[in-house]
Residue, then its C-alpha position, 0 to 999 in steps of 0.5 A: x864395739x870397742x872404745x878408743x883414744x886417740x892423741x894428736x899425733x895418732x888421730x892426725x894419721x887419718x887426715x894426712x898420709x903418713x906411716x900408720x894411715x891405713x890402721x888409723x883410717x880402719x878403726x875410725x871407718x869400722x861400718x856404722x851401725x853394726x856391732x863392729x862400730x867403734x866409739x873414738x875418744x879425744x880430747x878438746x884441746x887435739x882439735x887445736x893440735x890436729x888443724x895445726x899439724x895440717x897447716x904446719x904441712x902445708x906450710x912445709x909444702x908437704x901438702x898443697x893448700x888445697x889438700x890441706x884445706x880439705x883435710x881441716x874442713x873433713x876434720x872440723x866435721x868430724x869433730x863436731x859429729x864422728x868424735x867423742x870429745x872430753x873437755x879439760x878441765x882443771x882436774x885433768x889438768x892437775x893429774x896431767x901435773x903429777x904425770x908430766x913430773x913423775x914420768x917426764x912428759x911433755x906439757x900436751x902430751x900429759x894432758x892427753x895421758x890424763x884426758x884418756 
């Protein structure tokens, strides 16, 4: 088993297609059940992010409505069963602070660093 963390911008490769799709979709589909499963880390917050980057496409009309509401309802699933799922909370907040000013990051993006 290995462990592993996905940001938005990585974990939303598995419910639309884009370049990285297949590597994404291999990790979080390694077989159940067997010493090759793979444990996937998020945090809280990405559940936000994830149905938000679906309806921005739709929006974009670079996906149909259809789709895109298929692809947050497999989501909406898997987020309460599939993933392992880290609540922020004000120390991770805290330390988001520290890295978003010491290595220039965006808001989100320090908050994923400081969740993982």
């Amino acid at each position: 088993m290995a462990y592993y963390f996905f940001d938005s911008s990585a974990l939303v490769k598995y419910y639309v297609r884009e370049t990285g799709t297949q590597w994404v979709q291999g990790i979080i589909d390694a077989p159940l059940n067997s010493m090759s499963a793979n444990e996937i880390s998020i945090a809280h917050l990405t559940g936000a992010e994830i149905v938000a980057a679906i309806s921005r496409r739709v929006r974009m009309k670079l996906t149909t409505v259809t789709d895109g509401a298929k692809a947050i309802g497999v989501f909406n699933t898997h987020f309460q069963t599939k993933y392992r799922v880290f609540i922020v909370t004000l120390e991770t907040v805290e330390r988001a602070m520290s890295l978003a000013e010491k290595y220039a990051l965006r808001g989100y993006d320090a908050i994923q660093l400081a969740t993982a």
